[in-house]
ROZA-231968 format. One record per atom (N, C-alpha, C): residue number from 0; x negated, y, z negated; atom name. Coordinates in steps of 0.02 Angstrom, whole numbers, padded with zeros to 5 digits. Each point is the difference from the previous one (the first is absolute). Example, Ala and Ser with C-alpha at 12.3 -4.5 7.8 and 13.67 -1.06 7.14 Angstrom:
BEGIN
<node pos="0" c1="-00660" c2="-00284" c3="-00390" site="N"/>
<node pos="0" c1="00045" c2="00059" c3="00000" site="CA"/>
<node pos="0" c1="-00045" c2="00060" c3="00000" site="C"/>
<node pos="1" c1="00018" c2="00053" c3="00036" site="N"/>
<node pos="1" c1="-00042" c2="00059" c3="-00003" site="CA"/>
<node pos="1" c1="00039" c2="00055" c3="-00037" site="C"/>
% end
This chain:
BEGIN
<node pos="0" c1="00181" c2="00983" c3="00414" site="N"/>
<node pos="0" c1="00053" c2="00022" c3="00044" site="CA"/>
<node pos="0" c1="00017" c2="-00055" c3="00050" site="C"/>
<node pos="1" c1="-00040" c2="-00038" c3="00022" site="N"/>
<node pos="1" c1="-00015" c2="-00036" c3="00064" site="CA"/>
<node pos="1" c1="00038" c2="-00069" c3="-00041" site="C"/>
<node pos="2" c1="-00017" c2="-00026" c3="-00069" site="N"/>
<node pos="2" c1="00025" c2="-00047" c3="-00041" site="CA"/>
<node pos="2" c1="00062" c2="00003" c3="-00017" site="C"/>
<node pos="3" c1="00025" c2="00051" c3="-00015" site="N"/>
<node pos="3" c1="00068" c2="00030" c3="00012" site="CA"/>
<node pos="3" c1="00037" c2="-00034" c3="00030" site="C"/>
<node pos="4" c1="00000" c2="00041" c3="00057" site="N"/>
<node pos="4" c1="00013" c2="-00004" c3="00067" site="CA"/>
<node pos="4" c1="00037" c2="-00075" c3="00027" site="C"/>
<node pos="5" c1="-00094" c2="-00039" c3="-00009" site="N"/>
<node pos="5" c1="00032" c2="-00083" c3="00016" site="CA"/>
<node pos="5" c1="00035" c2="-00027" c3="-00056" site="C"/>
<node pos="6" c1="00005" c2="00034" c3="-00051" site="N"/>
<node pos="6" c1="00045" c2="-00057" c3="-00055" site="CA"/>
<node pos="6" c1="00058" c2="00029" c3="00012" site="C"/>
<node pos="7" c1="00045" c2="00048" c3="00020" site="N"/>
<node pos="7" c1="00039" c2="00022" c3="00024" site="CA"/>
<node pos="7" c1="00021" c2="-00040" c3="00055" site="C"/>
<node pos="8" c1="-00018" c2="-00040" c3="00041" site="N"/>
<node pos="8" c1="00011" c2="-00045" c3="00051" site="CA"/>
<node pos="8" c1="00012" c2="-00066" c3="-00020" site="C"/>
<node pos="9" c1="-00018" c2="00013" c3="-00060" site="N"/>
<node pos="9" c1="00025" c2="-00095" c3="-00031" site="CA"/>
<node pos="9" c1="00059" c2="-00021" c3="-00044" site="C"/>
<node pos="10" c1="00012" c2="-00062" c3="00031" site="N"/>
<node pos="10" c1="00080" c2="-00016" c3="-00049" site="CA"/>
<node pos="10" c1="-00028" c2="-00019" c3="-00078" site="C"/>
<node pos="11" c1="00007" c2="00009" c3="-00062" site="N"/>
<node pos="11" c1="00002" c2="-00025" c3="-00054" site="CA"/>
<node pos="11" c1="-00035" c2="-00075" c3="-00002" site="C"/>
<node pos="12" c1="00043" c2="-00058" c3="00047" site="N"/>
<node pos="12" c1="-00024" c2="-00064" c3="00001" site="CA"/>
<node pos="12" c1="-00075" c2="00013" c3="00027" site="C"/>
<node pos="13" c1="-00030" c2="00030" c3="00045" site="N"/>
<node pos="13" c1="-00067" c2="-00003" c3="00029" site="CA"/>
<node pos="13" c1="-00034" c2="00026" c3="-00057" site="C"/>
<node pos="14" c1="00032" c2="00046" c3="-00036" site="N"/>
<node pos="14" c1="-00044" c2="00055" c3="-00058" site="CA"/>
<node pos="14" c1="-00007" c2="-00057" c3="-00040" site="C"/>
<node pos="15" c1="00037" c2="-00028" c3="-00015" site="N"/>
<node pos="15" c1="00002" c2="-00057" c3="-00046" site="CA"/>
<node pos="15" c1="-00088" c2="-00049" c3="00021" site="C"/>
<node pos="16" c1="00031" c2="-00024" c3="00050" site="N"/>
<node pos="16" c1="-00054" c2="-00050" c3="00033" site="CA"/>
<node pos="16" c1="-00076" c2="00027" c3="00009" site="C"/>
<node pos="17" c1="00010" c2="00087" c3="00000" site="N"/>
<node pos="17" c1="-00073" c2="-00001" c3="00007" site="CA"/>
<node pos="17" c1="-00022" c2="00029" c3="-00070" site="C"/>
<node pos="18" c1="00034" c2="00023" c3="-00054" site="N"/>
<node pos="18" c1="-00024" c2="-00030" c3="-00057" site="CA"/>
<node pos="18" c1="-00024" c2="-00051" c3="-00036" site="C"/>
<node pos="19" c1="00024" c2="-00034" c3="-00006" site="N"/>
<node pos="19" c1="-00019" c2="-00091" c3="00002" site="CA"/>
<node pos="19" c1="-00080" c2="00015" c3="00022" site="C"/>
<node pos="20" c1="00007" c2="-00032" c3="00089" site="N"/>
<node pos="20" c1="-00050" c2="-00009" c3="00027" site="CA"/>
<node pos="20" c1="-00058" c2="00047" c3="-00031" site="C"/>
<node pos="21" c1="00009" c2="00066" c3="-00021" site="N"/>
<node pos="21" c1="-00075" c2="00035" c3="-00012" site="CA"/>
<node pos="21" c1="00006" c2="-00017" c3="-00081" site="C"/>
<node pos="22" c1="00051" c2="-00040" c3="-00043" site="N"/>
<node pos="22" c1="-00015" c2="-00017" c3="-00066" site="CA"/>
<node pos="22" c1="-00049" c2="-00059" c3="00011" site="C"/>
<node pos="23" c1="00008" c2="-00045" c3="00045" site="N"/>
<node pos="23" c1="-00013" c2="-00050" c3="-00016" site="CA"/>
<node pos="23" c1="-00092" c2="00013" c3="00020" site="C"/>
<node pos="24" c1="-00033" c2="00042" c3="00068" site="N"/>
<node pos="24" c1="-00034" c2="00018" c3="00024" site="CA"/>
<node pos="24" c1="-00058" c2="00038" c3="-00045" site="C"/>
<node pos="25" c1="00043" c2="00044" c3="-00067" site="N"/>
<node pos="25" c1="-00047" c2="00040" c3="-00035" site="CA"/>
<node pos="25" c1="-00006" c2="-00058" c3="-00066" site="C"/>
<node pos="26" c1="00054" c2="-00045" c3="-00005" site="N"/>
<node pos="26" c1="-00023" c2="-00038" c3="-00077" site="CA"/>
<node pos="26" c1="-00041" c2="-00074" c3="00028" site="C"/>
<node pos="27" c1="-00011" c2="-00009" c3="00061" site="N"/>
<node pos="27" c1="-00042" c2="-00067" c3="00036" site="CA"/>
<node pos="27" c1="-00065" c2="00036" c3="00017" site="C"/>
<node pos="28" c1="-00015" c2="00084" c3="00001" site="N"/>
<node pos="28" c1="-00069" c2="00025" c3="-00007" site="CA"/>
<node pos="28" c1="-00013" c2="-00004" c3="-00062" site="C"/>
<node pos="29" c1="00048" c2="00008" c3="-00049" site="N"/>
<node pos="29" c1="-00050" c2="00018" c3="-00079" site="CA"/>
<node pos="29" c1="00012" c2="-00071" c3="-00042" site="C"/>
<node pos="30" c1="00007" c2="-00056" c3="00027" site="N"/>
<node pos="30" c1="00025" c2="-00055" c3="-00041" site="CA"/>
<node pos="30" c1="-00053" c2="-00020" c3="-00039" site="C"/>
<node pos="31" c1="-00084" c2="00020" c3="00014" site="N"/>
<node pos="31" c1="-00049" c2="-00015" c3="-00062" site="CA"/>
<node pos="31" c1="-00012" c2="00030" c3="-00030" site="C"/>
<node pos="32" c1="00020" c2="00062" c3="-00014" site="N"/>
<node pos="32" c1="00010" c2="00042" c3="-00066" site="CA"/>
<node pos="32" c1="00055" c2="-00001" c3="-00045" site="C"/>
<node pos="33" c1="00038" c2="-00042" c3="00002" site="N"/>
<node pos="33" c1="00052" c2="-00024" c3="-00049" site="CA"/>
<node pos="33" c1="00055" c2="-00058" c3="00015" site="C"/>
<node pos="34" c1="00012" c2="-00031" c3="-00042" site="N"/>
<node pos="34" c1="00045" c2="-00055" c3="00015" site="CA"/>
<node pos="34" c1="00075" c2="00031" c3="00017" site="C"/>
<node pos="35" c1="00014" c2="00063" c3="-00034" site="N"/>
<node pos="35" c1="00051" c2="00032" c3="00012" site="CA"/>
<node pos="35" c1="00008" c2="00027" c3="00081" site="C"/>
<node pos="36" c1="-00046" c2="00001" c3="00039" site="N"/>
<node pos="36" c1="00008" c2="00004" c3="00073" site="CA"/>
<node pos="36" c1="-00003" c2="-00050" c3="00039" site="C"/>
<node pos="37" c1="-00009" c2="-00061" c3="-00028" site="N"/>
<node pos="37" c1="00018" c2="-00076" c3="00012" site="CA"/>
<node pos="37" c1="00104" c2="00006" c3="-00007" site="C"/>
<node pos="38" c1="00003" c2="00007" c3="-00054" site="N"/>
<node pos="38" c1="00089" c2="00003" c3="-00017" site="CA"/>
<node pos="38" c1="00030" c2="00060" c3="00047" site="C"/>
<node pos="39" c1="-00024" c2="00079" c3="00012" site="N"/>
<node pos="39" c1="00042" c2="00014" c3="00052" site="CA"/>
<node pos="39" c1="-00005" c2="-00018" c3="00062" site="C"/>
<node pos="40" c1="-00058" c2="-00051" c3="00029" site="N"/>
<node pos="40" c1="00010" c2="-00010" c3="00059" site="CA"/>
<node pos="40" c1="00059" c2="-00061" c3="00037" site="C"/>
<node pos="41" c1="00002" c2="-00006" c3="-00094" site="N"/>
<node pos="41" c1="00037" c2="-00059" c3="00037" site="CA"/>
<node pos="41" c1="00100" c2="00019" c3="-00024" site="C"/>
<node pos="42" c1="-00012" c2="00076" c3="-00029" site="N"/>
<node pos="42" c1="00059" c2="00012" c3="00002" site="CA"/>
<node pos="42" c1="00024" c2="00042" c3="00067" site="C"/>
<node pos="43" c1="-00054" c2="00023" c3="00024" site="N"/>
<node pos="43" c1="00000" c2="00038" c3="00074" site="CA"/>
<node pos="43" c1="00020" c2="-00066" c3="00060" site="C"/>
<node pos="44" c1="-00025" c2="-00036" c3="-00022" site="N"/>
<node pos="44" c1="00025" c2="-00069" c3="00033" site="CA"/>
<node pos="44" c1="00058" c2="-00017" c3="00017" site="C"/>
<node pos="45" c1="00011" c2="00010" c3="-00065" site="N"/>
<node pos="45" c1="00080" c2="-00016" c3="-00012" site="CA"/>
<node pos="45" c1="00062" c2="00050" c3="00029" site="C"/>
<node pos="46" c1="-00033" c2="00065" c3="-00009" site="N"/>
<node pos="46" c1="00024" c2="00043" c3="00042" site="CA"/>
<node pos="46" c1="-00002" c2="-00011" c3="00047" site="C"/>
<node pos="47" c1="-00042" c2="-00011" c3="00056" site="N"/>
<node pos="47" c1="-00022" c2="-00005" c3="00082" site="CA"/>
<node pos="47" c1="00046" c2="-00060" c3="00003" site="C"/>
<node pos="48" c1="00009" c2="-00066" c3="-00044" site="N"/>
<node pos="48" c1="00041" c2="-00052" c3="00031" site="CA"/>
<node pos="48" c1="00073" c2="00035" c3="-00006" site="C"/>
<node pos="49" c1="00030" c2="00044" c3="-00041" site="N"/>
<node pos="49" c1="00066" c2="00022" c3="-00009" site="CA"/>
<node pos="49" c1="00025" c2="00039" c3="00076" site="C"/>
<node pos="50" c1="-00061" c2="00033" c3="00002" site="N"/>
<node pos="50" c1="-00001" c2="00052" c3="00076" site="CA"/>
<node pos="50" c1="00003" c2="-00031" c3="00044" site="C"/>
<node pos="51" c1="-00052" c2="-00062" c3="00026" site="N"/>
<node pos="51" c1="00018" c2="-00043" c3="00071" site="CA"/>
<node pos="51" c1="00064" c2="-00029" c3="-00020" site="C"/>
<node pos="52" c1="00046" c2="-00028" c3="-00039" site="N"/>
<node pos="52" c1="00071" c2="-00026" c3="00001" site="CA"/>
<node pos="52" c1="00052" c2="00056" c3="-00011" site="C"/>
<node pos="53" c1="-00017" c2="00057" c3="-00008" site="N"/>
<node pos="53" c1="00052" c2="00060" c3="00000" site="CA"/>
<node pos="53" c1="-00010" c2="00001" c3="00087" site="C"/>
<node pos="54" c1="-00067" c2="00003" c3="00006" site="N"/>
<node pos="54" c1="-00008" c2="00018" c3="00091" site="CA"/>
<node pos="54" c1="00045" c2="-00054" c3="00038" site="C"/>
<node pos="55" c1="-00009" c2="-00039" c3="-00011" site="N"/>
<node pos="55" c1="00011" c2="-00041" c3="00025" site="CA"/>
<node pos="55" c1="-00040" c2="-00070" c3="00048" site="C"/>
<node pos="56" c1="-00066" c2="00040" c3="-00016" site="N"/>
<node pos="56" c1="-00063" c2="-00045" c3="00011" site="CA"/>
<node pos="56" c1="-00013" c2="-00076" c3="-00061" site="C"/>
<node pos="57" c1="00026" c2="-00047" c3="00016" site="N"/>
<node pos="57" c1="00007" c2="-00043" c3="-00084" site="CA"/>
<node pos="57" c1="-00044" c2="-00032" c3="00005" site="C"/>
<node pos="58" c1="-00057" c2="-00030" c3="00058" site="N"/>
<node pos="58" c1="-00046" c2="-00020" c3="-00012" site="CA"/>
<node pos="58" c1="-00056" c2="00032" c3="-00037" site="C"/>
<node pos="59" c1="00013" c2="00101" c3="00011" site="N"/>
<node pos="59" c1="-00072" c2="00016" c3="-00041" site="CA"/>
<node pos="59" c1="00026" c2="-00014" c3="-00069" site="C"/>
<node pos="60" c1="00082" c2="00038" c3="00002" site="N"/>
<node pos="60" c1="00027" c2="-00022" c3="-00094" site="CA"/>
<node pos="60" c1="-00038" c2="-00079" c3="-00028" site="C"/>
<node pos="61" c1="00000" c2="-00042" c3="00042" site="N"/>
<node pos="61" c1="-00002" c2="-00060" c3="-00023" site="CA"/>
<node pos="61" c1="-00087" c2="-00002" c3="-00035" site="C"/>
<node pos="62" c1="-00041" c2="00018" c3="00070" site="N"/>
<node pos="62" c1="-00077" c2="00004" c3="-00011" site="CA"/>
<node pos="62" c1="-00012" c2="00041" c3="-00064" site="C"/>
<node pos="63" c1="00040" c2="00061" c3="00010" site="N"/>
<node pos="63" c1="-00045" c2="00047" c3="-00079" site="CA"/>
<node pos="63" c1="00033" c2="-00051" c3="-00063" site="C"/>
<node pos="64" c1="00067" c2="-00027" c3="-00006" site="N"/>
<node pos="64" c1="00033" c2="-00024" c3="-00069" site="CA"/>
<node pos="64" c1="-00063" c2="-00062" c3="-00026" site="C"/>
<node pos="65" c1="-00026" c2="-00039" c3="00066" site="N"/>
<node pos="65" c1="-00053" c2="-00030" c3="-00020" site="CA"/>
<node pos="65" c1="-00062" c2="00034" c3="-00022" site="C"/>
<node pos="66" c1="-00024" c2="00036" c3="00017" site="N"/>
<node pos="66" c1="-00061" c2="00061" c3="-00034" site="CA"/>
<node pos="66" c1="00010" c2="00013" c3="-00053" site="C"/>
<node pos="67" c1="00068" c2="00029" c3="-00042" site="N"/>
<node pos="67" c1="00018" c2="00027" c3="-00040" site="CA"/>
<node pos="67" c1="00003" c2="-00050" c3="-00046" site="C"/>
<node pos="68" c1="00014" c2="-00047" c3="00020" site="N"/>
<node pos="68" c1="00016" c2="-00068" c3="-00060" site="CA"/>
<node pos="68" c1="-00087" c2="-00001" c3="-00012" site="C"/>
<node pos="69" c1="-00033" c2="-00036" c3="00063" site="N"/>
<node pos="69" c1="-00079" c2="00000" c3="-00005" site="CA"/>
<node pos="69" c1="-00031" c2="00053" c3="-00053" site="C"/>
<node pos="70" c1="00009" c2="00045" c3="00031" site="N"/>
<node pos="70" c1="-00036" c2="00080" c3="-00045" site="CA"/>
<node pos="70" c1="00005" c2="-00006" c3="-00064" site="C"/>
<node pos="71" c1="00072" c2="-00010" c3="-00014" site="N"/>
<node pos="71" c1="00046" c2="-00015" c3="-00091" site="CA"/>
<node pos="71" c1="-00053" c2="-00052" c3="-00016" site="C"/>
<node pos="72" c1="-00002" c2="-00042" c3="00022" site="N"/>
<node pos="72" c1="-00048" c2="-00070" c3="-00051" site="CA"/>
<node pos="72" c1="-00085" c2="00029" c3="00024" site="C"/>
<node pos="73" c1="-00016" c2="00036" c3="00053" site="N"/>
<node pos="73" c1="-00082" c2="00032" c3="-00032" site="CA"/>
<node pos="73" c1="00010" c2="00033" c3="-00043" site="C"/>
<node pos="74" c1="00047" c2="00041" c3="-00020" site="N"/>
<node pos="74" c1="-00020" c2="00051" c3="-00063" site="CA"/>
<node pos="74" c1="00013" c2="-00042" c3="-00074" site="C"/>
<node pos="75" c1="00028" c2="-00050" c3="00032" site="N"/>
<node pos="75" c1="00021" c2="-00042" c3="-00085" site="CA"/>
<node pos="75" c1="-00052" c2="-00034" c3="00000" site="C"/>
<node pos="76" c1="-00054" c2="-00026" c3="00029" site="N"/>
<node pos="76" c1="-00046" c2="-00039" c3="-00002" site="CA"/>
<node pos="76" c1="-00057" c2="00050" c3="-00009" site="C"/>
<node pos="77" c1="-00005" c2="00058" c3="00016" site="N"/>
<node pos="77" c1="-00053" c2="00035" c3="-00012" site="CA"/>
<node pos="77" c1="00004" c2="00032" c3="-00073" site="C"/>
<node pos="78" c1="00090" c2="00022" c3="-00019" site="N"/>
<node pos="78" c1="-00011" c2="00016" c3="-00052" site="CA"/>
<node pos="78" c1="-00011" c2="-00040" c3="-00076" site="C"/>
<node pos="79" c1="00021" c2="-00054" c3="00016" site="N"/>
<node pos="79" c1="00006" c2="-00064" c3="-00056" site="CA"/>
<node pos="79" c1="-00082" c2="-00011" c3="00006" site="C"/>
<node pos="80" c1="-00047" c2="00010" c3="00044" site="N"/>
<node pos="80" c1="-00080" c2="-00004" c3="00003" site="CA"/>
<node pos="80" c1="-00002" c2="00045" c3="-00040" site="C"/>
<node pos="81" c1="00003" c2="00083" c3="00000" site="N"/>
<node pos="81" c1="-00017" c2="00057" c3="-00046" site="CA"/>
<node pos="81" c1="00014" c2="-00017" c3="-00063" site="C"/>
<node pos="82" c1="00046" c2="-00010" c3="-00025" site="N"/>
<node pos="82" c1="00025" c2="-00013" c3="-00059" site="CA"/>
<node pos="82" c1="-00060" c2="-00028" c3="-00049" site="C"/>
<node pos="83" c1="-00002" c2="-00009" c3="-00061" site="N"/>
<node pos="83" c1="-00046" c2="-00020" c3="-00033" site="CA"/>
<node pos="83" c1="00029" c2="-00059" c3="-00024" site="C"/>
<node pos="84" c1="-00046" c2="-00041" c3="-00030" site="N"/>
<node pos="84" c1="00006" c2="-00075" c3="00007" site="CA"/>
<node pos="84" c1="00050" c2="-00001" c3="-00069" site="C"/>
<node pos="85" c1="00041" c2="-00038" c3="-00009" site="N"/>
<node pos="85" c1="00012" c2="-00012" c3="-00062" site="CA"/>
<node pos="85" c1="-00023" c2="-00052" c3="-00067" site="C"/>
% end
């Protein structure tokens, strides 16, 4: 009820932004149980940089687009490790 309530108080763009932020928060807790929570954190990334330049905050846009690029090449480097040798 109380959750309600406060999401009822928010514009879309914040709903936006604090999706992101708790994507990126729950796939940067489980990132050693699969490489696949390596790749959404860094698509949550990508989200959070879309949100600070919709906000109008472009330095965080700028900081997460770098994470997100970062994040993208750990999961390609972790998953090209899994892979079996050829």
């Amino acid at each position: 009820m109380i959750f309600c309530a406060i999401i009822g108080f928010l514009d879309p763009l914040t709903l936006f932004g604090l999706f992101a932020v708790t994507a990126m928060l729950v796939c940067y807790a489980l990132e050693n149980r699969s490489h696949w929570f390596v790749l959404g954190f860094a698509f949550a990334c990508a989200l959070g940089s879309i949100y600070g330049f919709l906000q109008g905050a472009w330095p965080f846009g700028a900081v997460e687009a770098v994470w997100a690029v970062v994040a993208a090449r750990r999961w390609w480097l972790k998953k090209r490790s899994m892979s079996p040798p050829e």
